[in-house]
C-alpha positions in Angstrom: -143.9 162.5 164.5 -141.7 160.2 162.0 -141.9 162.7 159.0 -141.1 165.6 161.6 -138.3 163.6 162.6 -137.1 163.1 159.0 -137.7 166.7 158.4 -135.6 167.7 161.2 -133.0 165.7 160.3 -132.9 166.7 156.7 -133.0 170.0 158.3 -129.9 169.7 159.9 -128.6 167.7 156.8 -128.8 170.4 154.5 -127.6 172.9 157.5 -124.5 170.9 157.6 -124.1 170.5 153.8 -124.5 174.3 153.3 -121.8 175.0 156.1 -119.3 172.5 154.6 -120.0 173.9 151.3 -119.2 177.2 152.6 -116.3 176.3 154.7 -114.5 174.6 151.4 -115.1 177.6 149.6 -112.3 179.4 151.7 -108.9 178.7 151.2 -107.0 179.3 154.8 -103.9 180.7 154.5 -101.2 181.0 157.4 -97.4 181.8 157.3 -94.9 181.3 160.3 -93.9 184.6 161.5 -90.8 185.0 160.8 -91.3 188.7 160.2 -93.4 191.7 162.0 -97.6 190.3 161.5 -97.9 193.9 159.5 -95.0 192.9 157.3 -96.4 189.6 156.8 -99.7 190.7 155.9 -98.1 193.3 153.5 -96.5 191.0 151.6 -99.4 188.4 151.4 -102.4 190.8 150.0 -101.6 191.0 146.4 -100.7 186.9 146.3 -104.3 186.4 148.2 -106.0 188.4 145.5 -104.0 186.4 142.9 -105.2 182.9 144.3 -108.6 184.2 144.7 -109.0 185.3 141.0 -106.8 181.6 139.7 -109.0 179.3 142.1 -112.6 181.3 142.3 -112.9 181.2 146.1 -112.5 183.2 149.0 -108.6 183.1 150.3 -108.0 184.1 153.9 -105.3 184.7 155.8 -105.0 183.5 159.0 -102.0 184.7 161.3 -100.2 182.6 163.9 -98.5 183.5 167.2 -95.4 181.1 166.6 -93.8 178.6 164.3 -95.8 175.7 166.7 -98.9 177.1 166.1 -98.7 176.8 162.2 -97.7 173.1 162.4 -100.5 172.4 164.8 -102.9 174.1 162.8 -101.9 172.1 159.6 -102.3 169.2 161.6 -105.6 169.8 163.0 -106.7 170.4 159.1 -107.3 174.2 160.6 -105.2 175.2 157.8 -105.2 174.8 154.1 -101.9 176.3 153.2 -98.7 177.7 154.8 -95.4 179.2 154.1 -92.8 177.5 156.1 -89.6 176.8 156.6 -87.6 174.4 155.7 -87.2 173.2 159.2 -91.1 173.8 159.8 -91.7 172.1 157.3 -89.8 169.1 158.3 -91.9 169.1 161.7 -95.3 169.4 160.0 -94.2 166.5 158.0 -93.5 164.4 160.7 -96.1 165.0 163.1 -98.9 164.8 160.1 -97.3 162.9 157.4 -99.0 163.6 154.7 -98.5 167.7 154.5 -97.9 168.3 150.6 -95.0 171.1 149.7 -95.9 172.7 146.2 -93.6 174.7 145.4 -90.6 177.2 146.3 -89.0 180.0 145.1 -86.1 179.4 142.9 -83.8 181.3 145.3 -85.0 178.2 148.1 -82.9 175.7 146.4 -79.5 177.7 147.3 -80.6 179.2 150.2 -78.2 181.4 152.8 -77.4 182.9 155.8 -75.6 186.1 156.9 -73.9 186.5 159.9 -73.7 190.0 161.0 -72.1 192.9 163.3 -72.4 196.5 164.3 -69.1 196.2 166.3 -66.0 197.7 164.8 -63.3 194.8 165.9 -65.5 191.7 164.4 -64.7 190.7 161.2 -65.3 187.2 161.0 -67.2 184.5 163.2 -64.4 184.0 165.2 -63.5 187.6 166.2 -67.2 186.7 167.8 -65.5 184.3 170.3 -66.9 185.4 174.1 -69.5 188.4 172.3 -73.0 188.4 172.7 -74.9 186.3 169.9 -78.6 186.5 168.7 -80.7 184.1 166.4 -84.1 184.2 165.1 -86.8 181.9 166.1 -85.9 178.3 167.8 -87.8 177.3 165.3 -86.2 178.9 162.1 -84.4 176.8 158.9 -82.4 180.0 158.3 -81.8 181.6 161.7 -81.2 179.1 163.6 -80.7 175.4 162.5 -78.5 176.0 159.6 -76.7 178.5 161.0 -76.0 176.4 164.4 -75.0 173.0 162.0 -72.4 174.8 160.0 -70.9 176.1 163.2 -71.0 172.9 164.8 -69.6 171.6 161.9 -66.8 173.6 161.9 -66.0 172.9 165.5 -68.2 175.8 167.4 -71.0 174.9 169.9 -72.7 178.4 169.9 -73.5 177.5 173.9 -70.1 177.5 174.8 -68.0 180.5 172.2 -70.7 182.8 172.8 -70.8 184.8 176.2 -74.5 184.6 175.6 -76.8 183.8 173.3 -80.6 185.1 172.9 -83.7 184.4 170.3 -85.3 187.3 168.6 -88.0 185.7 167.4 -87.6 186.8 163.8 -85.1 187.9 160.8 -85.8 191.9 160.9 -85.7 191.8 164.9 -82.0 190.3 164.8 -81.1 193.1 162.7 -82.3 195.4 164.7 -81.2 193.8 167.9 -77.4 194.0 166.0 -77.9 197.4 165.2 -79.2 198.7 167.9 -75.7 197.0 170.0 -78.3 194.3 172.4 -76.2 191.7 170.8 -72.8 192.0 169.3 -73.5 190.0 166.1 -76.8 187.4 164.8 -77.7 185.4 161.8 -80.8 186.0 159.5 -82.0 185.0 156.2 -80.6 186.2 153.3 -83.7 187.3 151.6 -84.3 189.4 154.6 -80.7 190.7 154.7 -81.0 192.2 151.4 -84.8 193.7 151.9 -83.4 195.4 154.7 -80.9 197.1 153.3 -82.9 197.3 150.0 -85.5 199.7 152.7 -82.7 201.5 154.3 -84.0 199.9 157.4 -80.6 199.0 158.5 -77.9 201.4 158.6 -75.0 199.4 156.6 -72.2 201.5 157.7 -72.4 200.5 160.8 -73.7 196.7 160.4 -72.4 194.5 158.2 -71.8 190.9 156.7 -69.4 189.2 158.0 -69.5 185.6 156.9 -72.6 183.7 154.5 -73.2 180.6 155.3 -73.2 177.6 152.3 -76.5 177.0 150.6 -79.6 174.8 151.8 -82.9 174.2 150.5 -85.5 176.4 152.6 -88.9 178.0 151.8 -91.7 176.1 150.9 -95.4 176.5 150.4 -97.2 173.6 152.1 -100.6 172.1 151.7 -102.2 169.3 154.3 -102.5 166.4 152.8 -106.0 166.2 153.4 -106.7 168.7 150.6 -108.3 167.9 147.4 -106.2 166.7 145.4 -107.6 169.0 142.4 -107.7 171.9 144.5 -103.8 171.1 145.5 -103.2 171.0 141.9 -104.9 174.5 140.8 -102.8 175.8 143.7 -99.4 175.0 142.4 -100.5 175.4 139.0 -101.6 179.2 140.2 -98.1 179.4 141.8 -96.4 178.2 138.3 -98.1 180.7 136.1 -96.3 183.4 138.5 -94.8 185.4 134.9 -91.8 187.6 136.3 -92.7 189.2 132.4 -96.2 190.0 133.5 -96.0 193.5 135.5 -98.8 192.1 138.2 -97.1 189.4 138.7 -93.8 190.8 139.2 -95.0 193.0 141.6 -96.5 190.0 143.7 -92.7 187.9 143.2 -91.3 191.4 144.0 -93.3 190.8 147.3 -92.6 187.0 147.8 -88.6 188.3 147.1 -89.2 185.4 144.2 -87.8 185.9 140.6 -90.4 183.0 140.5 -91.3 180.0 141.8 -90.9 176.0 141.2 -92.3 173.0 141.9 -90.4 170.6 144.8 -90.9 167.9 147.0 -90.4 166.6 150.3 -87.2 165.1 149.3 -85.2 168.3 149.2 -85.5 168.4 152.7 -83.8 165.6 154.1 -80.7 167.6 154.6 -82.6 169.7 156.5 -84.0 166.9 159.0 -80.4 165.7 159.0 -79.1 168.6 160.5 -82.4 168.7 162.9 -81.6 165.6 164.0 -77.4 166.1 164.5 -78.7 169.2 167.0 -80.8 167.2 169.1 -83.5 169.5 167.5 -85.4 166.6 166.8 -85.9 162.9 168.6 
């Protein structure tokens, strides 16, 4: 009865050892969703492919309802590696503290904002005074927090010079929300701005820029900190070899809208927690 006892337990041992083994051969992958899941997923495929082939193991990517649910997912070791936002990425800091970033695109370090219209009498932010107003997600670095510090910095409390103001959820849904007249100007990404128009998804005769906000660190790639610390390192390093000279690769920065990407640290967001904190974002 002893020796099946130890056999059962080696059993189970081995079991155990075979499903961790298998579970740390897959890299999980999540992104906040600050674009349609299709879109997302688009634009992931190639990089996932990439990381696959640079770290020889199994990548998947695991979508996320909302900007919560990446940081609790991080924080429950669930996930392995995210694309946040700056602000996101401030939140997964604190509530873990020990999430990693790896690296950003160049464009991240000088980071903007456009503020845009479809209506024919706005031509700045203030000819917005008493209009309808739409940002992204609560949640977002670049279409929402930033957008709402400069104003406040500049005397506006959005809640109070807006008639109204709603959430879209996401960058592409603001535009559309702008262009389609359900709110009479809203703030998105940059990056997003320009992919837009780049598509011919949004008719720029009839919306346009009307103010850019000043630059701010934003986009990271995060890892928990829980990761192996080799494995974190053949990440970045995967990330670093990103050659905008190598067609493949351009094709996957094309993607990431990335002319390529560089290695940061947690340090280039304190601005951003500064800001979170100075909008009661954060206590």
């Amino acid at each position: 009865m002893y020796k099946s006892t130890l056999a059962l337990a080696a059993g189970f041992a081995l079991s155990f050892t075979s499903l961790f083994s298998q579970a740390a051969d897959v890299l999980k992958v999540s992104a906040i969703p600050d674009e349609a899941p299709t879109e997302l997923l688009r634009k992931f495929e190639p990089l996932g492919a990439y990381l696959e082939q640079q770290l020889d193991m199994k990548v998947e990517f695991i979508p996320v309802a909302d900007y919560a649910a990446v940081v609790e997912a991080i924080a429950a070791d669930r996930i392995d590696l995210a694309w946040l936002g700056g602000f996101t990425f401030v939140q997964t800091r604190l509530k873990t503290g020990n999430a990693i970033p790896l690296v950003q695109r160049a464009e991240d370090a000088t980071f903007t904002s456009k503020i845009i219209s479809a209506d024919p009498s706005v031509h700045s932010l203030q000819d917005l005074k008493g209009k309808t107003f739409a940002f992204g997600s609560v949640s977002s670095t670049s279409g929402s927090l930033m957008p709402r510090y400069f104003m406040l910095q500049d005397g506006i409390k959005p809640e109070a010079f807006f008639s109204r103001i709603a959430y879209s959820g996401a960058h592409d849904a603001t535009a559309a929300w702008v262009q389609a007249g359900k709110a009479d100007g809203g703030v998105l990404n940059a990056s997003v701005w320009d992919k837009l128009v780049a598509a011919g998804k949004v008719d720029t005769d009839k919306v346009k820029v009307i103010a850019t906000t000043p630059p701010f660190f934003d986009y990271n790639w995060t890892v928990r900190g829980s990761l192996d610390p080799a494995l974190r390192e053949k990440i970045q390093a995967a990330f670093l070899a990103l050659d905008p000279a190598n067609p493949q690769h351009k094709a996957i920065l094309d993607l990431q809208a990335a002319s390529r990407f560089i290695a940061t640290l947690a340090e280039n967001y304190q601005g951003i927690e500064e800001a979170a904190r100075a909008a009661d974002l954060l206590k």
